[in-house]
ZAMARGU-4260 file (C-alpha; in steps of 0.2 Angstrom, whole numbers, plus 5000, padded with zeros to 4 digits):
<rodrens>
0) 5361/5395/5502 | 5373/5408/5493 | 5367/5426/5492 | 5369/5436/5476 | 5383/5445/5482
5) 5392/5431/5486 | 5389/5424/5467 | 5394/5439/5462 | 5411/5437/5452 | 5428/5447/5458
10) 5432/5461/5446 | 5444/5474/5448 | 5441/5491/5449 | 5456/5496/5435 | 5452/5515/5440
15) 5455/5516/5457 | 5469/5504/5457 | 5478/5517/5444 | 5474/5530/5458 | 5482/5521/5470
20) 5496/5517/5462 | 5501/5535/5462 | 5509/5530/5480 | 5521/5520/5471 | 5523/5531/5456
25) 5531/5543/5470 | 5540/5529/5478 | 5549/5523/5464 | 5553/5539/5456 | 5559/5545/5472
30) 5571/5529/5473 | 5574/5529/5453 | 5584/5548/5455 | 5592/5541/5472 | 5599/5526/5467
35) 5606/5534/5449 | 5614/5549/5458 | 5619/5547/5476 | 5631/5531/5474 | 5643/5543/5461
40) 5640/5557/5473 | 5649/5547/5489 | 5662/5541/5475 | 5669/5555/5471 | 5668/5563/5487
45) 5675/5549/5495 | 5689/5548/5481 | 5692/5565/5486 | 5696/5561/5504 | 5708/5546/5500
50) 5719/5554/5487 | 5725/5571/5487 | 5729/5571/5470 | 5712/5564/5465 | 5706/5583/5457
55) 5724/5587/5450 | 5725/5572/5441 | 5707/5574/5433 | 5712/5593/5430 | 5727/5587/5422
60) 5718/5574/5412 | 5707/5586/5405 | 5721/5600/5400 | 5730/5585/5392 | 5715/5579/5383
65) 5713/5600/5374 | 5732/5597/5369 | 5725/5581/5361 | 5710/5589/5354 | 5721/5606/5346
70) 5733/5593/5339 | 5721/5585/5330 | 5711/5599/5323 | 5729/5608/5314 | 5734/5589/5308
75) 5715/5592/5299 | 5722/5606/5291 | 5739/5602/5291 | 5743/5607/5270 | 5755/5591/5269
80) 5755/5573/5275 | 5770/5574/5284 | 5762/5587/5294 | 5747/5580/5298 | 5756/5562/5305
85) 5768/5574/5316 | 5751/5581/5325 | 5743/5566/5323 | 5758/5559/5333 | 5758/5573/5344
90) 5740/5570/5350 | 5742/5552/5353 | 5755/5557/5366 | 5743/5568/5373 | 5728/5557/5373
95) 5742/5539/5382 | 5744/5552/5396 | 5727/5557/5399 | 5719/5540/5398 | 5732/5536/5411
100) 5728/5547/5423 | 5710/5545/5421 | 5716/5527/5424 | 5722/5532/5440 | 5706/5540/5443
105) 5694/5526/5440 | 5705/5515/5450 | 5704/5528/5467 | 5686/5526/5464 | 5684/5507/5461
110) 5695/5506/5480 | 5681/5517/5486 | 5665/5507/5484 | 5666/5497/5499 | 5665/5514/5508
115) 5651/5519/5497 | 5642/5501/5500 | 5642/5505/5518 | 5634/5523/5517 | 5621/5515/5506
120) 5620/5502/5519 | 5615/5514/5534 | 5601/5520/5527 | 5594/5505/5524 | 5596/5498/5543
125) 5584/5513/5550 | 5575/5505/5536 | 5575/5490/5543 | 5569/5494/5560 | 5556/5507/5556
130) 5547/5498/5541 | 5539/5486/5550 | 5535/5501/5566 | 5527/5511/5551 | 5517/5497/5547
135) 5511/5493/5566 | 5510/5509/5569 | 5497/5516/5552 | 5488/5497/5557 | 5482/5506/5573
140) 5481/5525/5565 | 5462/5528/5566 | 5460/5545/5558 | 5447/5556/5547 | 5457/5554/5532
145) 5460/5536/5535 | 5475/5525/5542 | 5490/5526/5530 | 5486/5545/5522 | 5492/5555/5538
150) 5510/5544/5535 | 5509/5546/5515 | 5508/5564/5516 | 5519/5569/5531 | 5532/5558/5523
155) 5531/5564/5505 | 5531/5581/5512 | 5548/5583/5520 | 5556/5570/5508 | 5550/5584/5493
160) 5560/5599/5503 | 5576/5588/5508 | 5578/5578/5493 | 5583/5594/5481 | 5599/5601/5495
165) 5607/5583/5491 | 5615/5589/5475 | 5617/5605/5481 | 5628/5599/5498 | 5639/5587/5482
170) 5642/5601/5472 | 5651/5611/5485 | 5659/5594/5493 | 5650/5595/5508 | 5650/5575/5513
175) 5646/5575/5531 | 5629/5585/5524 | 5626/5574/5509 | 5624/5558/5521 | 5613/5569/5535
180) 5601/5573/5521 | 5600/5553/5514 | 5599/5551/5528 | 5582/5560/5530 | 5574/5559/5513
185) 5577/5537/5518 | 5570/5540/5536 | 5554/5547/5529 | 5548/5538/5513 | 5548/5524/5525
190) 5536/5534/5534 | 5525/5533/5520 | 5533/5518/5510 | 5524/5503/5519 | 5509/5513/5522
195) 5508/5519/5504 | 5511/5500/5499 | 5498/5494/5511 | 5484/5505/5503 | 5482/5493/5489
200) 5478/5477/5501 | 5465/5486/5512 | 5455/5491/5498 | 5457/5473/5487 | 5449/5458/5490
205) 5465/5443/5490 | 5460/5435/5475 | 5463/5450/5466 | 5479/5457/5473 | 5492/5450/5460
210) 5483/5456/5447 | 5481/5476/5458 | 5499/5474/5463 | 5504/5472/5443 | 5495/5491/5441
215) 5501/5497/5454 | 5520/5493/5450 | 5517/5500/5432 | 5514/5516/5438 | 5530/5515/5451
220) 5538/5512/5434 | 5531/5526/5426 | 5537/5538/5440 | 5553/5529/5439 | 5554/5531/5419
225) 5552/5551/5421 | 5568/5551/5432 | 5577/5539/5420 | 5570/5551/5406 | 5578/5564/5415
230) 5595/5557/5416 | 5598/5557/5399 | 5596/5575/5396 | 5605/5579/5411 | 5620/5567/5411
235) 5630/5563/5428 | 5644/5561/5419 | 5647/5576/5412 | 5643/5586/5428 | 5659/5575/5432
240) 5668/5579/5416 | 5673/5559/5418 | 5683/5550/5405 | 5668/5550/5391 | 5667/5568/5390
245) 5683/5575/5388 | 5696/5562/5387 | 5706/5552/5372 | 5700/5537/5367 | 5707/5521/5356
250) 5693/5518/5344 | 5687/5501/5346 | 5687/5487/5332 | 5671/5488/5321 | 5667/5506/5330
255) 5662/5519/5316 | 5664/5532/5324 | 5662/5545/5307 | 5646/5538/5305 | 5639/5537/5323
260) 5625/5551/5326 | 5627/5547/5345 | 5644/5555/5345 | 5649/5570/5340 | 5667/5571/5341
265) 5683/5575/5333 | 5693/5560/5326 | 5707/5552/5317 | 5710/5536/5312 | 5715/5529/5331
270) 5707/5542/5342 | 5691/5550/5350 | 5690/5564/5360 | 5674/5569/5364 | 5668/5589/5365
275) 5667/5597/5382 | 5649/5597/5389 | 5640/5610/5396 | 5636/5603/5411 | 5653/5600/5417
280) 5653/5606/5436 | 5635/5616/5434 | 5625/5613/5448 | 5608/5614/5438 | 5615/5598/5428
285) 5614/5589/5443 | 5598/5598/5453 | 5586/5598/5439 | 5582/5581/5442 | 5582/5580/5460
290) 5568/5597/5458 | 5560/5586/5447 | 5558/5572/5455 | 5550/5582/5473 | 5539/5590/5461
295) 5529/5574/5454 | 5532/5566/5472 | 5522/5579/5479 | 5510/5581/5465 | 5505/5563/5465
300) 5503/5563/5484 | 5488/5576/5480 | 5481/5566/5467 | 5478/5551/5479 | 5477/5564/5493
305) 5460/5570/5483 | 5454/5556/5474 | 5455/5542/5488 | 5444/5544/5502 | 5452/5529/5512
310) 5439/5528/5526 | 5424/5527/5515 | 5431/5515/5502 | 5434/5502/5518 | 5417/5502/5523
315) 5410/5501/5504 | 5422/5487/5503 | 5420/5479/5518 | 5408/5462/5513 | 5418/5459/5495
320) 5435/5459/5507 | 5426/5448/5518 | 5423/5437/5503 | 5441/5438/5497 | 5447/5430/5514
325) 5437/5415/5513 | 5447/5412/5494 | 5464/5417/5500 | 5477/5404/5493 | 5484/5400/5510
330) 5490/5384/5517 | 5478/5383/5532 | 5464/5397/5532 | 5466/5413/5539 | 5459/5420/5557
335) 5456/5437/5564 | 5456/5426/5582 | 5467/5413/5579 | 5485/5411/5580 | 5496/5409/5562
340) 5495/5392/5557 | 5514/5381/5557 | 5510/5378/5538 | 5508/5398/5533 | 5521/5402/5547
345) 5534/5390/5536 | 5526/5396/5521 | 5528/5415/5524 | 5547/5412/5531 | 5552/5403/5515
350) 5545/5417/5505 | 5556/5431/5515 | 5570/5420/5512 | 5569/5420/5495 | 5566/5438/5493
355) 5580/5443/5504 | 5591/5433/5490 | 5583/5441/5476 | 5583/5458/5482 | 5605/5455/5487
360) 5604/5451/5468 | 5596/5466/5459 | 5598/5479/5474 | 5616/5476/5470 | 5619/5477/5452
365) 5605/5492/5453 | 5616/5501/5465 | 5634/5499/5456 | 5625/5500/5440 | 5631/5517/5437
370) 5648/5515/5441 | 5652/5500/5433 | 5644/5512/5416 | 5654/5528/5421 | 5671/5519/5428
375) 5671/5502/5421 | 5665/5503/5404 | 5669/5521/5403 | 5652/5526/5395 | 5640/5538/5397
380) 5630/5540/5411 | 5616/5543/5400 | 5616/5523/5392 | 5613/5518/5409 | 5597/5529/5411
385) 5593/5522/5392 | 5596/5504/5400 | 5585/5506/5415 | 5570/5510/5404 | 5573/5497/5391
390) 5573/5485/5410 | 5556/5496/5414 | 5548/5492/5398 | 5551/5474/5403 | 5545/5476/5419
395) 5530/5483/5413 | 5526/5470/5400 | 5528/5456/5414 | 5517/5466/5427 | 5504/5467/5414
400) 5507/5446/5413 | 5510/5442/5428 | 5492/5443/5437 | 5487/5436/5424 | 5499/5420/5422
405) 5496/5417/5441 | 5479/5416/5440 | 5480/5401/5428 | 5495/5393/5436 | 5495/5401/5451
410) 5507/5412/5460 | 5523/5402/5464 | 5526/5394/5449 | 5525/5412/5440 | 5535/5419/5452
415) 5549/5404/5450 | 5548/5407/5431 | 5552/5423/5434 | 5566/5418/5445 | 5573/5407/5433
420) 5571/5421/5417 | 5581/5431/5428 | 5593/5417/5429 | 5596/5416/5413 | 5598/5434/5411
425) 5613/5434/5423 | 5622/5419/5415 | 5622/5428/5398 | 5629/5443/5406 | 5643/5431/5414
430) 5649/5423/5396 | 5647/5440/5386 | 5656/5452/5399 | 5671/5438/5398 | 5669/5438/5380
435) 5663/5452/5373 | 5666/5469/5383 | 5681/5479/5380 | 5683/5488/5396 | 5685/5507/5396
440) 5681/5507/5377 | 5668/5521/5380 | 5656/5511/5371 | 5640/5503/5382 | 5635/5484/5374
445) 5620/5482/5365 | 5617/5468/5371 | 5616/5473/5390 | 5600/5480/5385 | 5591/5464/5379
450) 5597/5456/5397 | 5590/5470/5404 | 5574/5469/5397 | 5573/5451/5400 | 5579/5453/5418
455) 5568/5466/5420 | 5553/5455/5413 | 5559/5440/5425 | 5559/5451/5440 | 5541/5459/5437
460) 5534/5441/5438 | 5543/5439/5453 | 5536/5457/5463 | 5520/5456/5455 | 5515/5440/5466
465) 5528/5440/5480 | 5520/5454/5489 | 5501/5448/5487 | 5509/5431/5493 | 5515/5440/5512
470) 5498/5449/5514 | 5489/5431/5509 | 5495/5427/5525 | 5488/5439/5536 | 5470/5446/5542
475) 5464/5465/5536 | 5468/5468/5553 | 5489/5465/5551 | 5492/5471/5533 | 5503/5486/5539
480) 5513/5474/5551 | 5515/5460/5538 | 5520/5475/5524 | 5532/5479/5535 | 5541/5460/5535
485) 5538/5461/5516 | 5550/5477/5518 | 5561/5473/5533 | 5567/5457/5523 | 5572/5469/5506
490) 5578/5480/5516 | 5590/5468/5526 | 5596/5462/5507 | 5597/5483/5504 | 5608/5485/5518
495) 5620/5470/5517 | 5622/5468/5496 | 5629/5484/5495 | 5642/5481/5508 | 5647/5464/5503
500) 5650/5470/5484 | 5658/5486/5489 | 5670/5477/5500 | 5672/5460/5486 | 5678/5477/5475
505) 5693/5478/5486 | 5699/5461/5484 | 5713/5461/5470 | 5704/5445/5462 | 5687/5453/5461
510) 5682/5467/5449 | 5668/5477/5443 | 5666/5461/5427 | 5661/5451/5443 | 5647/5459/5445
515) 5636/5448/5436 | 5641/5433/5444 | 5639/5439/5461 | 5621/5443/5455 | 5618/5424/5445
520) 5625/5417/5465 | 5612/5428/5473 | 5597/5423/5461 | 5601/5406/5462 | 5601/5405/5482
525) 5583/5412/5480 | 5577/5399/5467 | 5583/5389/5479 | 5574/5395/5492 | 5558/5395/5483
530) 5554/5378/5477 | 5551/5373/5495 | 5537/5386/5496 | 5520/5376/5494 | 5508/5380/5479
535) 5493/5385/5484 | 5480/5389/5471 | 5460/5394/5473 | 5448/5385/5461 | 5434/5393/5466
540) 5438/5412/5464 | 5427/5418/5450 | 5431/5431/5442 | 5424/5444/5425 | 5431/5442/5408
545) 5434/5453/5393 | 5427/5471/5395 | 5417/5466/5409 | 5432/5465/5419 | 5437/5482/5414
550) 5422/5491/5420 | 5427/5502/5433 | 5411/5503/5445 | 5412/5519/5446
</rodrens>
């Protein structure tokens, strides 16, 4: 005979899921300021080692460009026509020179990515190797203020100091100490990442997970949206005084550039040149953000610090997780004292599979994303920011859905949709890059922003189940250990994409308008993948509706 607790329908406890999710607010915004920042740091420090001339030419670019600039302004005033075309002329001249040696420039850079692939690639393998540790090791942690807290707030911590001396080291071209401090702000977030991550599934009954994961990447994207937020105020490229702040430009067909509010610049008929920037070579253009970014990490750390007491929630929580076992969607039930079934063991290594291919896919374009902006399109640094929170918004949107899509069709085939939106994304990229991008134009397509906002709506259907999926598979007991493969096969994706598109850079026959087809491969391998996974969904989960489901038990 059922007892009422077992009638009892699942509802999630939205409040204390938010909570939680300030791990992964602190996570992604950590991650958000790396990823925009650190890949053009190594470029031009490594652009710097390989040519000599690298800063002259640059230096040279911009005198050449204020020549161009000055021209333009006396054939403004110039009293006659005559006078004003002889300028005009004059500036041109100016402007050819300078976009050629900016050329130069870009090109120095764009033979520098496979170097910058690798250094983006170390980091990850310590990943590799100590995620899944982490995850063994917090399993085992017994502790007054829990299992994963000692790990969350020692590795926030000492990310939070390191993290804001990585400009710093760039600004006075000090590589070997940039690298030493990645190298340490990575080390430690893994300390805390897979126990941070982990949190979620001690604490929430299975059936729920997809549906807690979706909150708790929402607020990762919120942490994440303050750093992009950041870059746009405080713009990377013009720190660098790159080609979009100070050089000549050709205006492109159908660009109004009199009328465009985004620009303010001096023109002519045939060229842009856009003002000098403030920010070019101050150091506070560049470590705002990273303070910033150490500031909210460490304050969200407090706030789940303080409002999460892990140790008593498991014990509250203990015969609703119990419950959630018995209505995993698993192949072959789940045992504390048994062995992993053949049929979850297939099951789980299809799904790492698959996710190592998706991760090659958007781990790659995110980490050349900027680059291709800054030295393929020649655009601001800032459109890319605006791109990753129009991707964000997206995100959100689909994590929201997502739980809510599995629980009607269950989890795989929500997450192969999203797969398959993501797909699409990446084939519309492929025919309008070929078609419709103007390379070194200045100017940033609208239209990425509509891909990104339907890749970015692809891929939250994807994360919002994947991870419940792995941690279906496992006992309470293993959930650090089986966070850590979740991890360990991203991070092997992390560690390999960025080599392998860095060194396809280097071929003559593979350039930066490639990079969505190397992303379309990746995805598709995945969808692959997936389609062989078995889909698994409960029946008998009940769970509350409308406001009932809202109502936070506290």
């Amino acid at each position: 005979m059922e007892t009422t607790a077992e009638k009892k329908p699942f509802k999630l406890n939205i409040k204390r899921t938010m909570l939680i999710g300030f791990a992964f607010f602190g996570i992604l915004l950590l991650w958000q300021v790396y990823d925009s920042w650190c890949p053009t740091f190594l470029s031009e420090m490594f652009a710097k080692m390989a040519n000599a001339d690298f800063v002259s030419w640059r230096s040279q670019a911009f005198d050449l460009s204020e020549q161009a600039r000055q021209y333009l302004q006396w054939a403004q005033e110039a009293s006659n026509d005559a006078i004003a075309a002889a300028f005009r002329e004059a500036a041109e001249g100016y402007a050819a020179q300078s976009n050629a040696l900016i050329k130069q420039c870009n090109e120095v850079v764009e033979q520098q990515q496979y170097l910058v692939g690798i250094m983006m690639a170390i980091d990850n393998i310590a990943a590799l190797i100590l995620l899944p540790i982490f995850g063994m090791i917090s399993d085992k942690t017994k502790s007054p203020i829990g299992k994963r807290m000692p790990y969350i707030l020692i590795g926030t911590f000492v990310c939070a100091v390191a993290f804001p001396f990585i400009p710093v080291l760039f600004h006075i071209n000090n590589l070997a100490g940039v690298i030493a401090l990645m190298a340490i702000v990575v080390l430690f977030a893994m300390m805390y990442r897979n126990p941070a991550v982990a949190l979620m599934p001690d604490i929430t009954p299975k059936p729920l997970r997809s549906k807690a994961n979706g909150i708790i990447n929402i607020m990762g994207y919120i942490g994440g949206a303050f750093a992009t937020v950041v870059g746009i105020f405080f713009v990377l490229s013009q720190y660098l005084g790159s080609a979009t702040q100070h050089l000549a430009y050709k205006v492109p067909d159908g660009f109004d550039a009199h009328n465009n509010p985004l620009y303010k610049l001096i023109t002519s008929d045939s060229l842009i040149i856009k003002a000098h920037s403030w920010q070019y070579n101050n150091l506070w253009a560049i470590e705002i953000p990273f303070l910033i970014g150490s500031v909210l990490m460490l304050a969200s750390a407090i706030v789940l610090f303080i409002k999460i007491k892990e140790n008593k929630l498991a014990e509250e929580l203990k015969d609703e997780l119990a419950r959630g076992e018995e209505e995993a969607e698993v192949v072959d039930k789940v045992s504390e004292d048994k062995p992993m079934s053949k049929a979850n063991k297939i099951m789980l290594i299809l799904i790492l599979i698959a996710e190592f291919f998706w991760f090659m896919a958007d781990n790659g374009i995110g980490t050349f994303m900027g680059n291709y902006t800054v030295y393929y399109l020649g655009a601001e640094s800032s459109s890319n920011m605006i791109n990753t929170i129009v991707g964000g918004v997206g995100s959100v949107v689909g994590f929201a859905l997502g739980g809510i899509i599995a629980s009607k069709i269950g989890r795989k085939w929500t997450l192969f949709g999203g797969l398959g939106l993501t797909g699409v994304s990446y084939v519309l990229w492929v025919i309008l890059t070929f078609t419709a991008i103007q390379p070194g134009s200045g100017v940033f397509p609208w239209w990425i922003y509509a891909i990104w906002f339907i890749k970015g709506f692809g891929m939250s259907l994807v994360h919002v189940n994947s991870f419940p999926m792995v941690v279906e598979l496992c006992p309470n007991s293993k959930i650090g250990r089986f966070t850590g493969l979740y991890y360990a096969a991203s991070m092997a994706a992390q560690t390999i994409t960025p080599i392998a598109l860095g060194s396809l850079l280097l071929h003559p026959n593979f350039s930066w308008q490639l990079l969505p087809v190397y992303a379309l491969v990746c995805i598709a391998a995945s969808a692959i993948v997936f389609i062989f996974v078995k889909n698994v969904k409960s029946t008998k989960t009940t769970f509350k509706k409308g406001l009932e489901a809202l109502d936070s038990d506290e």
